[in-house]
C-alpha positions in Angstrom: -219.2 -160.3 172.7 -216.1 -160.1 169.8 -214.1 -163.2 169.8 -210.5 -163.0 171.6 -207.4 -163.3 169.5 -204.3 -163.7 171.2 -200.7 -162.6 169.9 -197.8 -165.1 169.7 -194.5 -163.6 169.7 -192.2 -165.3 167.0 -188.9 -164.1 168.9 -186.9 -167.0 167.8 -187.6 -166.8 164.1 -187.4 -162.9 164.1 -183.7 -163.3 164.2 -183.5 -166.6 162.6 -185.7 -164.6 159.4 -183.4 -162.1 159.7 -179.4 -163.2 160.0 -177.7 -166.0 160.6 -177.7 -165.8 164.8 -179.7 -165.7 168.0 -179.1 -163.6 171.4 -176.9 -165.0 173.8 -178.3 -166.9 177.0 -177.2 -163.1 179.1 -179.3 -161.1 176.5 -181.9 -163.5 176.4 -182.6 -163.7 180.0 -182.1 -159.6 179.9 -185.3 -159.3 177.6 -187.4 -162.1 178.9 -188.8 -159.6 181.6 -189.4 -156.5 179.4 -191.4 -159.2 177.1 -193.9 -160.0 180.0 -194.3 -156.6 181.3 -195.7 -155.8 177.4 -198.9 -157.6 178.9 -200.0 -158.8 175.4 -198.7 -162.1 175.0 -200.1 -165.3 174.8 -197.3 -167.2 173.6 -193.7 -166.7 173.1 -191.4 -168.6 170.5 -188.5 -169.7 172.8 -186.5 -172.2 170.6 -186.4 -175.2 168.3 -185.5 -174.6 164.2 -182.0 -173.9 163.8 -181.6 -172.3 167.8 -179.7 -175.6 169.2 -177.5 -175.2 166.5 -176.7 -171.5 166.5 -175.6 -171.8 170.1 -173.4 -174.2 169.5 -172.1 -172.7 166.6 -170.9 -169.4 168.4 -170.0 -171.5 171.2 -172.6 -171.8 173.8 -174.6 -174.5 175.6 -178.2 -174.6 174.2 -179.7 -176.3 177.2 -178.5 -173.4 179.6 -179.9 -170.6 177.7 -183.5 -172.5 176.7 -183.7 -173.3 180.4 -183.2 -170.1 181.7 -184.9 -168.2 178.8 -188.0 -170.1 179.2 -188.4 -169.5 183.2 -189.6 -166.0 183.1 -192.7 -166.9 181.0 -193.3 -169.9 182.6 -193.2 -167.7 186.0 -195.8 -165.3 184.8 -198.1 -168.0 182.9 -197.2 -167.0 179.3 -197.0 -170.4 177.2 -193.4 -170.8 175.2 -193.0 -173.0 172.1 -190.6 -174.5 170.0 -190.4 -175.5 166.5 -189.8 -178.9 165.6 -189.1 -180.6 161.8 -191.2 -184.2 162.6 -188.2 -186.6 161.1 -185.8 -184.2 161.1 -186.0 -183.3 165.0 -184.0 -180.2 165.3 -181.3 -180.7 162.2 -181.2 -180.9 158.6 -181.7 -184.9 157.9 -183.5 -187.7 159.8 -183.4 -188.1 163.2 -183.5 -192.0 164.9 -187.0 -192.5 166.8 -185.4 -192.3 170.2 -183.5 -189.5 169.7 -186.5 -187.8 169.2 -188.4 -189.3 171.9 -185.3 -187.7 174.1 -185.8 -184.4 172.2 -189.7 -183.8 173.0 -188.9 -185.1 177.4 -185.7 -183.0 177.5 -187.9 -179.7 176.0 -190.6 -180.1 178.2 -188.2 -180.5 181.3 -186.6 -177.5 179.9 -189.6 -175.4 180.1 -191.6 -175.3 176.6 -194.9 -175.8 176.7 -195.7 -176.5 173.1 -194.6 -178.2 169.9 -195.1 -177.4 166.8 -194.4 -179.7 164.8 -194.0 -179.7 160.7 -192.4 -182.5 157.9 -191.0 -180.4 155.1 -192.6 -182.9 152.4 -196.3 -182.7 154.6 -196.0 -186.2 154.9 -198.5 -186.6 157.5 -196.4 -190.0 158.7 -193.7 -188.3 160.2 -196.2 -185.3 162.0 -198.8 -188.0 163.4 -195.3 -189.9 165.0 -194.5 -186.4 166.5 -198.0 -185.8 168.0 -197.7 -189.5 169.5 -194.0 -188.4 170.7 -195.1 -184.9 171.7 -198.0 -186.7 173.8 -195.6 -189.1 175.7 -193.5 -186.4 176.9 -196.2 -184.0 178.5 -196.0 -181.3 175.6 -198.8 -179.6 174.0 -198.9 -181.6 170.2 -199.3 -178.4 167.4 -199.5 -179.8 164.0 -198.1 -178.0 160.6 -199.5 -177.6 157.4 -196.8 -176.2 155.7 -198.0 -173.7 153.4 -197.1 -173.7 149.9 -198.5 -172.6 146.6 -198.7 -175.0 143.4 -201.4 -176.8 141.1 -200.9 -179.2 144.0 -201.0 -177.5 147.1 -204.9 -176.6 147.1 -207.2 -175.6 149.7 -208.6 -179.1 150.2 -205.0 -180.4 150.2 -204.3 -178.9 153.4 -207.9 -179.0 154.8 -207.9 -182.7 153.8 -204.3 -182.8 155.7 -205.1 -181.0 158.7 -208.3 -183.9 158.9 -205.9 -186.9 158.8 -203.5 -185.1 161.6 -206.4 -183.9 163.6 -207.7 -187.3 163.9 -204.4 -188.7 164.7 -204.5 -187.0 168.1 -203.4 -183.1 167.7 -204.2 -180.9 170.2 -203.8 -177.8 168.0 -203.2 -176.7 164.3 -200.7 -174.4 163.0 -201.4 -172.7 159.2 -197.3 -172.1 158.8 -196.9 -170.0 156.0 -193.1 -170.0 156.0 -192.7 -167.9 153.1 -196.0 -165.9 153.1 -196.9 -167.0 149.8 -200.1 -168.2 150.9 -202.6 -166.1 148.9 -205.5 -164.1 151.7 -208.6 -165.9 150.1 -207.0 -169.3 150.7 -205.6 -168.9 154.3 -208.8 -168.0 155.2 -210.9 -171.0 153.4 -208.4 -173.3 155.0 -208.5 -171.8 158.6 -212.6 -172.2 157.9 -212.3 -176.0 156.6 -210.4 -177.0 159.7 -213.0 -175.0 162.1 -215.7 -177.3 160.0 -213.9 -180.5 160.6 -213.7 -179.7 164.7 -215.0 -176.0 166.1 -213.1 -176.1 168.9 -209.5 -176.8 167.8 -207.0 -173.9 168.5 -205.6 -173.0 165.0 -202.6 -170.4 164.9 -201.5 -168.7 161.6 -197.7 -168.2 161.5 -196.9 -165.8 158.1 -193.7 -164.1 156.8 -194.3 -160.6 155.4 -191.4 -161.1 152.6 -193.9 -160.4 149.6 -196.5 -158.9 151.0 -199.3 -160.8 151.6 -199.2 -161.8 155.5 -201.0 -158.5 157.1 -204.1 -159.4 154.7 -203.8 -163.3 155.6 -203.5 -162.5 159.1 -207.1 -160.5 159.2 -208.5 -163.5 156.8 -207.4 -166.5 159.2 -209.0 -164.2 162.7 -212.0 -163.7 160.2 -212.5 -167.6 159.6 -211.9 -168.6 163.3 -208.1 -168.6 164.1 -207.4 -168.0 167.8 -203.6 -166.9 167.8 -201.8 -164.9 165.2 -197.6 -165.1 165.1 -196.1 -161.3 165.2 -192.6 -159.7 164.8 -191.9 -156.3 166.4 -189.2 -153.7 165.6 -186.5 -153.6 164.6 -187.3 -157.2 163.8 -190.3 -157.3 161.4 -191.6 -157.1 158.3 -188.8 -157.7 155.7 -188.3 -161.3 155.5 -189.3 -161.9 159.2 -193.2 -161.3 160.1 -195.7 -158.2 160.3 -195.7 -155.7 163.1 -197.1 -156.7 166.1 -198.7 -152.8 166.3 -200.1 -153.4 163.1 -201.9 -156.7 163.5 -202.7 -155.3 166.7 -204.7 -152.0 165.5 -205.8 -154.2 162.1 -207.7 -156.9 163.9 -209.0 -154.4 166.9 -210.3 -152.3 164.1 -212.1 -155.2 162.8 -213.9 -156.1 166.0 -211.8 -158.5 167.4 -210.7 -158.3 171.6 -207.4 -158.4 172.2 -205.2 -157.1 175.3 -203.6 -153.6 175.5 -200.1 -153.4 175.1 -197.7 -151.4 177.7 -196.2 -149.3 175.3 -193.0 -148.5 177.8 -192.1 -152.3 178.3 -192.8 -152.5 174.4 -190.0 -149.6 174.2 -187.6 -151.5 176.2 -188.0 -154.7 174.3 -187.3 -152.8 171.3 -184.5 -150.7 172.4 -182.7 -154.0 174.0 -182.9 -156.2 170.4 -181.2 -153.1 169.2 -179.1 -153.4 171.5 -178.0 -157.0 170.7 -177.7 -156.0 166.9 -175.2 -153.2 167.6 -173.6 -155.9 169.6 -173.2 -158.6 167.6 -175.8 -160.0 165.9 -176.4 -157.2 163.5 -172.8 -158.2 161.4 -175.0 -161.4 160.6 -178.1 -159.5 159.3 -178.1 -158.7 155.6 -179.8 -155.3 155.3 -181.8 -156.9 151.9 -183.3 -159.2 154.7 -185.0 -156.1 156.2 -186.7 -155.3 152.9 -190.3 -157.0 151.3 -189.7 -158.3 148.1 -192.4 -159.0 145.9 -190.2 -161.2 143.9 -190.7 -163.7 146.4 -194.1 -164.4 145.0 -192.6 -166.3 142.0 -189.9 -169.1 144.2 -191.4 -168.9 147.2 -188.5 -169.3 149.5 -189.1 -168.8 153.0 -188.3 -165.6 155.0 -186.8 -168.8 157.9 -183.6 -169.5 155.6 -183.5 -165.7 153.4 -180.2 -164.9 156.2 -178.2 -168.0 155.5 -178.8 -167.3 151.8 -177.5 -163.9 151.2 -174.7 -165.0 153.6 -174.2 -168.1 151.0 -174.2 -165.4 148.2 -171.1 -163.9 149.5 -168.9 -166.3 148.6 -171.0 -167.8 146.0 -170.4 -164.6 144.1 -167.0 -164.7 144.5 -167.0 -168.1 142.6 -169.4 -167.1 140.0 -167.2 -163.5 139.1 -163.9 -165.3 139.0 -165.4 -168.3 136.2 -166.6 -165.0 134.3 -163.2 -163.4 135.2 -161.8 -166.1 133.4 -164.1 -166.3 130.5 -163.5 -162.3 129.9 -166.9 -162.3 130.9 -168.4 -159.5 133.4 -168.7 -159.5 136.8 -172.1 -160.3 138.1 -173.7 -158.2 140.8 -174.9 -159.9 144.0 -178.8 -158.9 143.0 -178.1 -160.7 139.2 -177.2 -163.5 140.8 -180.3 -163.5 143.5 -182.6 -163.6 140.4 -180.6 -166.0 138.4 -181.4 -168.5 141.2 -185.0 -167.4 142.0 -185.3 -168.0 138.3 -183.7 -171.6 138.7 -185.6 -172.2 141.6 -189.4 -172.0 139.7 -187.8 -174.2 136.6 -186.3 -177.1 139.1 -188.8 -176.8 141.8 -191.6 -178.8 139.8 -188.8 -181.6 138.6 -188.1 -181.8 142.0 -191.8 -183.2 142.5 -193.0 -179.6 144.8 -191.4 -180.2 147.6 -193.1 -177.5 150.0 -190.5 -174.7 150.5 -189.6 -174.8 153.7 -186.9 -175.9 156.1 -184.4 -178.3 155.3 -186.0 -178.9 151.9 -186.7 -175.0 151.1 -182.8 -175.1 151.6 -182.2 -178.1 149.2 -184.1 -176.5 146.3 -182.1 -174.1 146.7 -178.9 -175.4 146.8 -179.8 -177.4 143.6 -180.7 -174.4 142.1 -177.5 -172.3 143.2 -175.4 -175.4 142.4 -176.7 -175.2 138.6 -176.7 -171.7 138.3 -172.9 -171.9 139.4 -172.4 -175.0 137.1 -173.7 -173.6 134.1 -171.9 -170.3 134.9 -169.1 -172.8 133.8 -170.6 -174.2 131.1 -171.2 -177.7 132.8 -174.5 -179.5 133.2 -177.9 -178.7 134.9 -177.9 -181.4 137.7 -173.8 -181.9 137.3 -173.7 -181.8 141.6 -176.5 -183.0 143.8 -176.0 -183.7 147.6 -177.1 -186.9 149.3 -179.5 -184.7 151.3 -181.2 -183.7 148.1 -181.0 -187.1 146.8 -182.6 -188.9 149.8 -185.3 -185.8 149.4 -186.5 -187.1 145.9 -185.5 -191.0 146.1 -188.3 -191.1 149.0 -186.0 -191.5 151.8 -186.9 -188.4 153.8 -190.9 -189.0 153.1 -193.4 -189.0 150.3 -193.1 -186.3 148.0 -196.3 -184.8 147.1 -195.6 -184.6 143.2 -193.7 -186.6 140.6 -189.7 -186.4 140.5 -188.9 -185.1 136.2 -187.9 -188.0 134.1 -184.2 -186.2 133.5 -184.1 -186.8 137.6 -185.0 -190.4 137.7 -182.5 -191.3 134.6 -180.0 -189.5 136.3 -180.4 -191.5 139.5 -180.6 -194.8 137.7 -177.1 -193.8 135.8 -175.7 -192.9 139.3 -177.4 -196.6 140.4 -179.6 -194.8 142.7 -183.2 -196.6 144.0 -186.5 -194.9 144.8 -187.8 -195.7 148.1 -191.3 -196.2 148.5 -191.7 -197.6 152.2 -191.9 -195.9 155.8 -188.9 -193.7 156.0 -188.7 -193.8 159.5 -187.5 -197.8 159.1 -184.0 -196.3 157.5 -182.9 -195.1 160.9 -182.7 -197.1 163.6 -182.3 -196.3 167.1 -178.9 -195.0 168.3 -179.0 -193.9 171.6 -177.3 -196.7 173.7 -174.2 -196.4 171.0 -174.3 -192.7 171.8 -174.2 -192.9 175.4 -171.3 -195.4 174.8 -169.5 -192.7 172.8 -170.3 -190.3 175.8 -169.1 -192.5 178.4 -165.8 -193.2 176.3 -165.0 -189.6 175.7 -165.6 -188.7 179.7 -168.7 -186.5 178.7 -172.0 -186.3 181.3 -175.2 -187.0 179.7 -176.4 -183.8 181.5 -179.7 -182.9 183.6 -182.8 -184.6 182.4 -180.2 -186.2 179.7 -180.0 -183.2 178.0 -176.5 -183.1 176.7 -176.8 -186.3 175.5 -179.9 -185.3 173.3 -177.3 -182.4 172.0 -174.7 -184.6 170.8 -177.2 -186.9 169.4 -179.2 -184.2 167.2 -175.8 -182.3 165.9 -172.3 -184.6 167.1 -170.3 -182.4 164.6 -171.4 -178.7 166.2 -171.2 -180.5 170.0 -167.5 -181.9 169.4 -166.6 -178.5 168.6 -168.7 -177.1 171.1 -167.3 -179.0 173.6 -163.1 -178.5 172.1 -164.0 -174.5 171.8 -163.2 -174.8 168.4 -166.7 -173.3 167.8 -166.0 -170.3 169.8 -162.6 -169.4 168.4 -164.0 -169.9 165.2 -166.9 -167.3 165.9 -164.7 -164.9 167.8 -162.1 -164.6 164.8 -165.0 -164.4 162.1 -166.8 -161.8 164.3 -163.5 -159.8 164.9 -163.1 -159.7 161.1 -166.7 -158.1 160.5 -165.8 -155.7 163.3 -162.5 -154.9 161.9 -163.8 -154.8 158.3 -166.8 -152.0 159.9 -164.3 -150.2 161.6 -162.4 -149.0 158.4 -164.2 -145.7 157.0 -166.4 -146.2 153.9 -164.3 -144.7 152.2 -161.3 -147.1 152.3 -164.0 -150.1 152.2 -164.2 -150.5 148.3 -163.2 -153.8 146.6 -163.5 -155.2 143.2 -166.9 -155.8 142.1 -168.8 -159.0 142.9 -165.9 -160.0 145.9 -166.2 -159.6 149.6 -164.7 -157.1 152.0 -163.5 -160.4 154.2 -160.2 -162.0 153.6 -160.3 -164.7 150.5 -157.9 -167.6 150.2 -156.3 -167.4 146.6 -153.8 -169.4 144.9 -150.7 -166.8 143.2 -148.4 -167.5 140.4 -144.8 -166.0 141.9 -142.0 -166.7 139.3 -143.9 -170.4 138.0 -144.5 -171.7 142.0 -147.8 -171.4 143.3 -148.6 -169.7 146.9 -151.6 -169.9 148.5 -152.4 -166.9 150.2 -155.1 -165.1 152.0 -155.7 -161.6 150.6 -157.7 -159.0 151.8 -158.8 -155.9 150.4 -157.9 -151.7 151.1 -159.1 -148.6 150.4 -157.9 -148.7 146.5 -159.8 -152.5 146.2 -156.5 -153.9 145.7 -155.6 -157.1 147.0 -153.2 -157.5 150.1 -151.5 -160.6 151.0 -152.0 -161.2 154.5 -150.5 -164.6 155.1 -148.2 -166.4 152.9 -148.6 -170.4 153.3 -146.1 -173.5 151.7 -145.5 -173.5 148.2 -148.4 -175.4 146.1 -146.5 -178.4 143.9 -147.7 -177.7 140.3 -148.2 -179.8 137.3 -145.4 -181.2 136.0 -144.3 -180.0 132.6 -145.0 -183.9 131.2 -148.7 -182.9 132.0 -148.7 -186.4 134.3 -149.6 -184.8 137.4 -153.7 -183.9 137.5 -155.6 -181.7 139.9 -159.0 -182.0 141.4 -160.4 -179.1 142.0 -163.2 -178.1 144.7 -166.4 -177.5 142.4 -167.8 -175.3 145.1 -166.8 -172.7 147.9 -167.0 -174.1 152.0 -165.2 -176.0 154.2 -163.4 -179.0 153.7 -163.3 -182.3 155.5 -161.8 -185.4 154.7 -164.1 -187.8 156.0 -168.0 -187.3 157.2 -168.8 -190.7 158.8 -166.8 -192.2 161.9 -164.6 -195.3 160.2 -163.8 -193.8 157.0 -160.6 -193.8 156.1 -159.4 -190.2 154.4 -157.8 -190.3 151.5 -153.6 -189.8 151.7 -150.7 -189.7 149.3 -150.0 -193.3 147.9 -153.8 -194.0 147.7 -154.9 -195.0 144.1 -158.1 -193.5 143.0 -160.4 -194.3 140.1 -162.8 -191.7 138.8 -165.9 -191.5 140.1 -164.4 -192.3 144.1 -164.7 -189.6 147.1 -161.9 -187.7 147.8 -163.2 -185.7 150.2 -166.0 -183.6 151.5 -167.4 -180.4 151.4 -169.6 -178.3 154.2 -171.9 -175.3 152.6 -174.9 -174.6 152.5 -176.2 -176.5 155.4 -175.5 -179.9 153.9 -172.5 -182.2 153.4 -171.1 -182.5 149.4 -168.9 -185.6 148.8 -166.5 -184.6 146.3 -166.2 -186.8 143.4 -163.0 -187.2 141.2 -163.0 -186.9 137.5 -159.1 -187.6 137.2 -157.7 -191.1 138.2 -154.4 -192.1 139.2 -152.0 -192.2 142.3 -152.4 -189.7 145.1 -150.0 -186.8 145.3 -150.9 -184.8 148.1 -154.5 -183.9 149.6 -154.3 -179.9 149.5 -156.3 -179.0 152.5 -156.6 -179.8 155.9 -160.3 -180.7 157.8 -161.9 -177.4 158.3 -160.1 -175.4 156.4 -161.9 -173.0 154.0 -162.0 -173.8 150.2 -163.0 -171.9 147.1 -164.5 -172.5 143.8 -161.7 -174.0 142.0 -158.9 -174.4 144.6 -157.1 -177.3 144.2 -157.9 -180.4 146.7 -156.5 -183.3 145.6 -153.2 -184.0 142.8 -152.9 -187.0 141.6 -150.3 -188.6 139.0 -151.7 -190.5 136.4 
């Protein structure tokens, strides 16, 4: 009798692969039943990654729509599962024990079955506490070998890893090849090494199609013994999401294997209603390039999970990069010159960086290092002139052990910034902080929730929930999105703009006369700049030179403070260099601006929240 394989549909990360967004709670629920009607799925991808904080971020509850997305499948017997990040929970730095005992009892009384659950360094310390967590709170424990490929990441690497986790208690081992750089030959050697260690352990292979190797690894992990393969379907696959479910489908039933027949008219509907919810919406978040394979991909390995927040990044990063060549009567740099320029950064820095594997949140910090360089150097400043605390507590050891050595460059450069390696249990750097949050709750009037599920929100992201819970996230969506629809609306052939800048509205500062305006310009049909809104006057330098300016180093938004009890910085403050003056959000992660001017505070140029550019001026200060 041929061995059954059964079909998990990745729904979640086919949109998160793709763009920057996931269905709404009403669309969600509207293609739950077409789904089970298709008759071929074992498992569906409900939530967990990035989906707690996408709702949030366009202004929706996260617990709603995962409770109501997951009852149609748990109706008709179809297990769901979510993707958890071990320390991380479900955000981009460490998560307190209790929170994420919370996290694994709120998904399982949410209805998700199954956790799969990674550490973006492999440190098996921080997966073995998620099985034990997992466990506790009734769910299924999946754990992640995070796929990678280096002179460290070998076949008995993972093997060897998927021993020490399969002893520690997990019910189930996923082969995650987030970027689908895993070569064919090796997925399939390390699907066979785990079915040596224990026969009957459930392994599922999860692979992104970006460069091309995921149809072939697919066929390689059913051939050594994996029970569940992870598929996409159109218009959602390939590209940087996964391959085609009808593919894999015919492929492995070619090959011998049983699997079940699909209803081609409820596999019609499915299709038909995620188109739907592109022309909708979602679609002015997807980045065509995203919908492409790339072999390139081969060389930095960045995963297909975090490809839509990059060329989203890219938009404004370019705008950045063209106006420091702008100024050095350079020329402008096209949006695919600068994509290589960082893939290019990323395989020089990644080994310095001691091989962190590629994926999510450190995938994103490798990145961000490299982009930061790239953008630095574009400048003529430093390799390594602006690092992140995230990236920093990545390599110091605070995050988890990193499976190769940080560059020498990188340790002198922490021990000039008086920075310490940590070499302990990470997990001891965050205490528990879930009494102080429910204080915080109670103080502010807010309900814990069912099951203590809001609570578990505004633990795991209390910036995206405050602005949840103000609407400040929603009106902040609604105008973005009506600017992409407005922007789509005009006819191509009124769409041009200067090369290397975006279509959408930039803030700029204009010269009128010796006064400085800032102003937010967009573009017409000619690609001449418009000023749409004309703000207060910008003081200048005076003519004595006395007066300094610090200037944002990078493009996002700008806060004042990031921790509750700092104090932001006003006029009358004294400042030496080297002190915060502020912060910047992009890129996922929090940058604390550093000033390189000292002297007596002038005027802090920007409000909290308010976007910033490459060179705008934050802070003046008189010397």
């Amino acid at each position: 009798m041929s061995k059954e394989i059964g079909l998990c549909l990745v729904y979640r990360d086919m949109w998160q692969s793709s763009g920057k967004y996931m269905p709404r709670k009403d669309q969600l629920v509207k293609v739950a039943g077409p789904i089970v009607d298709m008759g071929c799925w074992r498992r569906v991808e409900t939530n967990g990654g990035g989906f707690e904080q996408i709702n949030l971020l366009y202004g929706e509850n996260p617990n709603r729509s995962v409770r109501e997305w997951t009852q149609p499948f748990n109706d008709a017997g179809i297990q769901t599962q979510m993707l958890e990040r071990g320390l991380n929970g479900l955000r981009m730095y460490p998560v307190p024990m209790d929170v994420r005992e919370l996290m694994f009892r709120v998904k399982k009384k949410q209805g998700t079955d199954i956790s799969r659950s990674f550490d973006g360094l492999n440190d098996t310390r921080s997966i073995i506490n998620s099985i034990k967590l997992a466990k506790k709170g009734g769910m299924i424990a999946q754990a992640a070998l995070s796929i990678t490929h280096s002179p460290i990441h070998t076949v008995d690497y993972f093997v060897n890893m998927a021993g020490t986790l399969i002893d520690a208690g997990a019910d189930e081992i996923a082969v995650k090849d987030m970027a689908g750089i895993g070569r064919p030959a090796s997925i399939g050697k390390i699907v066979a090494g785990i079915k040596a260690i224990k026969k009957d352990i459930l392994v599922q292979y999860h692979g992104h199609s970006g460069p091309g190797f995921s149809v072939v690894s697919s066929l390689e992990a059913a051939r050594s013994g994996a029970d569940i393969i992870d598929v996409g379907m159109e218009p959602l696959s390939w590209g940087t999401g996964h391959a085609d479910l009808l593919t894999v489908h015919a492929m492995l039933r070619d090959a011998g294997f049983s699997l079940p027949d699909i209803n081609m008219k409820a596999y019609m509907q499915v299709r038909s209603l995620t188109q739907e919810f592109i022309d909708d919406f979602l679609g002015y978040y997807i980045d065509p390039k995203n919908r492409l394979m790339n072999s390139l991909l081969i060389g930095p390995g960045l995963p297909g999970g975090m490809m839509g927040s990059l060329m989203a990044d890219l938009e404004k990063n370019l705008v950045s990069v063209n106006r420091a060549r702008e100024k050095n009567g350079e020329a402008a740099m096209s949006q695919d010159d600068l994509l290589i320029k960082l893939f290019e950064e990323v395989e020089h820095i990644w080994p310095k960086m001691g091989y962190p594997p590629l994926v999510t949140p450190y995938s994103q910090y490798v990145k961000n290092a490299a982009l930061m360089n790239v953008m630095q150097m574009n400048k003529g400043k430093e390799r390594w002139s602006m690092l992140d605390d995230n990236t920093w507590d990545m390599m110091l050891g605070n995050s988890g052990q990193l499976p190769g050595p940080v560059a020498d460059e990188l340790k002198a450069l922490a021990k000039a910034q008086n920075r310490e390696f940590f070499v302990g249990d990470p997990h001891s750097l965050y205490p528990n902080e879930l009494d102080k949050i429910r204080g915080e709750m109670k103080e502010k009037g807010w309900d814990v929730g069912e099951d203590e599920e809001e609570l578990l929100e505004y633990a795991m992201h209390p910036k995206q929930y405050i602005d949840y819970k103000s609407g400040k996230a929603k009106k902040a969506f609604d105008e973005d999105l009506a600017q992409r629809k407005a922007a789509e609306s005009t006819s191509p052939a009124t769409t041009s703009a200067p090369s290397g800048l975006s279509t959408l509205p930039q803030t700029l500062i204009v010269d009128v006369n010796g006064e400085a305006f800032r102003v937010t310009v967009s573009y017409d049909g000619e690609g001449q700049a418009a000023p749409k809104q004309e703000n207060a006057a910008v003081p200048q330098s005076s003519s004595n030179g006395h007066t300094l300016e610090i200037l944002a180093p990078l493009e996002g938004k700008f806060f004042s403070t990031k921790d509750a009890g700092e104090k932001a910085l006003k006029a009358g403050d004294v400042i030496k260099k080297g002190d915060t003056v502020g912060y910047i959000e992009a890129m996922k992660v929090i940058n604390a601006i550093s000033a390189d001017k000292e002297g007596t505070v002038v005027e802090v140029c920007f409000k909290d929240g308010q976007e910033v550019y490459d060179d705008d001026v934050l802070v003046r200060v008189k010397s």
